[in-house]
LODOMI-780277 format. One record per residue (C-alpha): residue in one letter; chain; x, y, z negated. Coordinates in Angstrom, 3 decimals, padded with zeros to 6 digits. Layout:
% residues N
@nulum = A, dovo = A, xx = X, yy = Y, zz = Z
...
% end
This chain:
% residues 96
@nulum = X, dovo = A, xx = 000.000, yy = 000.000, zz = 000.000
@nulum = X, dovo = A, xx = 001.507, yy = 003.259, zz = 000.727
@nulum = X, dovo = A, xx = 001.335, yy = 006.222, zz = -001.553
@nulum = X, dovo = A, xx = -000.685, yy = 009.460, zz = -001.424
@nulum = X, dovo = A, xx = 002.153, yy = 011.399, zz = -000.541
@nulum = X, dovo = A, xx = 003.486, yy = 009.082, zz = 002.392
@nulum = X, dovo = A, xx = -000.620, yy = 009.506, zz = 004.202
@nulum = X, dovo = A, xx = 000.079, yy = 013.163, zz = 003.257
@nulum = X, dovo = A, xx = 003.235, yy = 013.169, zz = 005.384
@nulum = X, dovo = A, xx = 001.495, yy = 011.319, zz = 007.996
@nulum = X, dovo = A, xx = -001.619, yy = 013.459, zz = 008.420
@nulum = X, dovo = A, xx = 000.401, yy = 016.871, zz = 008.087
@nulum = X, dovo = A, xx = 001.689, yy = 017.810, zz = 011.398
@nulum = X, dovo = A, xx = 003.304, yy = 020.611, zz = 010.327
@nulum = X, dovo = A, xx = 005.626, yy = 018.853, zz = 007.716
@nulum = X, dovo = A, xx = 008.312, yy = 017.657, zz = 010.477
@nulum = X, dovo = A, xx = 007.581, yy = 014.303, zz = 008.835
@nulum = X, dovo = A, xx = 005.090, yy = 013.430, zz = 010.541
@nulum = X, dovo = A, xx = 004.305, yy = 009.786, zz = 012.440
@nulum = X, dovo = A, xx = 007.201, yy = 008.753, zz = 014.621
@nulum = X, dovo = A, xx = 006.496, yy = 009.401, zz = 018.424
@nulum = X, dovo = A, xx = 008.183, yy = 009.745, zz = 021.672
@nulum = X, dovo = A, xx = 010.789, yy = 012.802, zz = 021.006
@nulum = X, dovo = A, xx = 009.972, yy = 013.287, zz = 024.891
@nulum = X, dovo = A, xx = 006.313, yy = 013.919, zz = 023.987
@nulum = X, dovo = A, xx = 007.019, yy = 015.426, zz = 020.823
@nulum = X, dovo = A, xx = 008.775, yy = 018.412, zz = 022.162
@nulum = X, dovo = A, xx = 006.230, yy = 019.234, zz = 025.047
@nulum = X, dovo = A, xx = 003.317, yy = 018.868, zz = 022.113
@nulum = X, dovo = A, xx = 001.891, yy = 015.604, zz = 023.270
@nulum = X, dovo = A, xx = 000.398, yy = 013.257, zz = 020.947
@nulum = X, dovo = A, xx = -000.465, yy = 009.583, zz = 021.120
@nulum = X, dovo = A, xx = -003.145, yy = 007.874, zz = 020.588
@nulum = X, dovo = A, xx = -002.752, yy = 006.696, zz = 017.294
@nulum = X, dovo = A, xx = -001.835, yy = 010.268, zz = 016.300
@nulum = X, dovo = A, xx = -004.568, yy = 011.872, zz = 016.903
@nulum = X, dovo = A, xx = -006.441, yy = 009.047, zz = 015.589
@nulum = X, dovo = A, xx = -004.427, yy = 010.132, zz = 012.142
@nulum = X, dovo = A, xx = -005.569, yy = 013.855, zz = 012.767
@nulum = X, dovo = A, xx = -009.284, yy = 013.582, zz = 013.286
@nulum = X, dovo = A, xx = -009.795, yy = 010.713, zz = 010.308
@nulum = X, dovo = A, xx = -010.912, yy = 008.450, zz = 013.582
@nulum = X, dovo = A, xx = -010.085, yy = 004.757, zz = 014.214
@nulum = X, dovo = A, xx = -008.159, yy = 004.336, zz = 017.967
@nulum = X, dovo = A, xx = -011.139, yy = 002.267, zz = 018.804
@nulum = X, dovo = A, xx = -013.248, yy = 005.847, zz = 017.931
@nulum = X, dovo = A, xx = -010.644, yy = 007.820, zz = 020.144
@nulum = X, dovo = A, xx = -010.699, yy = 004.869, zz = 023.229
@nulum = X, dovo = A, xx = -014.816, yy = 005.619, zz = 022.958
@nulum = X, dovo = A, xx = -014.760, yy = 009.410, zz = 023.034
@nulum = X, dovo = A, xx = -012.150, yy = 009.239, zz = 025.787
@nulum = X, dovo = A, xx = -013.988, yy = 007.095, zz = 027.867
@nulum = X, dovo = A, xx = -017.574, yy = 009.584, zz = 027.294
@nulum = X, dovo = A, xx = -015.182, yy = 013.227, zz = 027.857
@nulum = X, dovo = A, xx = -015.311, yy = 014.227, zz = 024.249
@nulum = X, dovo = A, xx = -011.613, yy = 014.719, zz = 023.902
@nulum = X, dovo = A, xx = -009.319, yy = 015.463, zz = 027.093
@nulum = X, dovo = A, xx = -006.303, yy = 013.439, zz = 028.037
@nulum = X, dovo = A, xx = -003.652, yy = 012.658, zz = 030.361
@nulum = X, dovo = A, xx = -002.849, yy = 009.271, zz = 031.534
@nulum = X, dovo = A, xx = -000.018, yy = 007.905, zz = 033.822
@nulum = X, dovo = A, xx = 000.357, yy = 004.621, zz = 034.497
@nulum = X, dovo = A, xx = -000.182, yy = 002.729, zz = 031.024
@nulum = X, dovo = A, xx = 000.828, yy = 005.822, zz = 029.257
@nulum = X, dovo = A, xx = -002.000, yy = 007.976, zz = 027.679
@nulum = X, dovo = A, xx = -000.945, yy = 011.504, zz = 025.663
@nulum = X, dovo = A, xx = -003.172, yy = 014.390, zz = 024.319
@nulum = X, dovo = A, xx = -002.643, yy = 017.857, zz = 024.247
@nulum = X, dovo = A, xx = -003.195, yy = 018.718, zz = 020.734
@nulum = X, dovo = A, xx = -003.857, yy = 022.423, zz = 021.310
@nulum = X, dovo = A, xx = -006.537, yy = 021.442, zz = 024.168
@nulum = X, dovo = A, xx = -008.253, yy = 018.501, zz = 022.276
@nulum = X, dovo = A, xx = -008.968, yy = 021.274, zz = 019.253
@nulum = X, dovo = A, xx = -009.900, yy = 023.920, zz = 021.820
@nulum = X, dovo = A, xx = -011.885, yy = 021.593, zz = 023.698
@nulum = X, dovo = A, xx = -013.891, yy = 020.206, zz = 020.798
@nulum = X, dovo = A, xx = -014.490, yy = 024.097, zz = 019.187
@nulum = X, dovo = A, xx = -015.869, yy = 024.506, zz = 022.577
@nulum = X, dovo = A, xx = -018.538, yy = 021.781, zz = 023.087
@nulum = X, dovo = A, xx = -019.230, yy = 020.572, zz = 020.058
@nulum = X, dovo = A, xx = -020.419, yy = 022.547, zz = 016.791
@nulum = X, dovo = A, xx = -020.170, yy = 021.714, zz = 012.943
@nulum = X, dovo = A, xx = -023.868, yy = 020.560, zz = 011.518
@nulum = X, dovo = A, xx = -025.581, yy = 022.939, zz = 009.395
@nulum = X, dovo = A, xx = -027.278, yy = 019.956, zz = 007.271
@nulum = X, dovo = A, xx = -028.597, yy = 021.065, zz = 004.212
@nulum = X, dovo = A, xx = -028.360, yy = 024.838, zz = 004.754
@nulum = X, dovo = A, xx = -031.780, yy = 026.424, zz = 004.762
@nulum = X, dovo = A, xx = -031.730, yy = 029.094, zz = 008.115
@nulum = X, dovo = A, xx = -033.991, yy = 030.221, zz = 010.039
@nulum = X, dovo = A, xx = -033.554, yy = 030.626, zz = 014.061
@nulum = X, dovo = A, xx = -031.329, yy = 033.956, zz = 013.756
@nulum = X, dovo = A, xx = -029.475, yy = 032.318, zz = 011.345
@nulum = X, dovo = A, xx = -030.922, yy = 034.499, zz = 008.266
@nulum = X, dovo = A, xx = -031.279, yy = 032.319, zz = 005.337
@nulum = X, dovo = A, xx = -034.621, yy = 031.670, zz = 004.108
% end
């Protein structure tokens, strides 16, 4: 079992600790799979299925499959929205 500080390193992109990746990919800001995985709290399986319906963008060549970080967050801000469950507005957005 690993300790709370070694997920912390993992899940912290901006430690320099992060998980290990392809220092080729690293340096242009590319991501694997499994990262992001790590950054959105998803399972790979997750990622494969929002992949394959457009919900996060990608580049693939040959067997190889990367993620622009910057886009995926830009991307998601864009067409998705976070839920307002449990907040009481009304249409303009003025509580009731």
């Amino acid at each position: 079992m690993q300790s709370n500080s070694t997920f912390e390193a993992l899940t912290d992109p901006g430690n320099g600790q992060g998980a290990v990746t392809n220092t080729q990919d690293q340096a242009q800001g590319y991501l694997t799979k499994a990262e992001v995985a790590i950054r959105l709290r998803k399972t790979i399986r997750t990622i494969d299925s929002w992949m394959a319906r457009g919900i996060l963008p990608y580049f693939k060549i040959g067997h190889s499959v990367s993620f622009d970080w910057e886009d995926c967050q830009r991307h998601l801000a864009e067409h998705f929205r976070v839920s307002s469950f449990g907040c009481n507005t009304g249409r303009n957005g003025a509580a009731q």
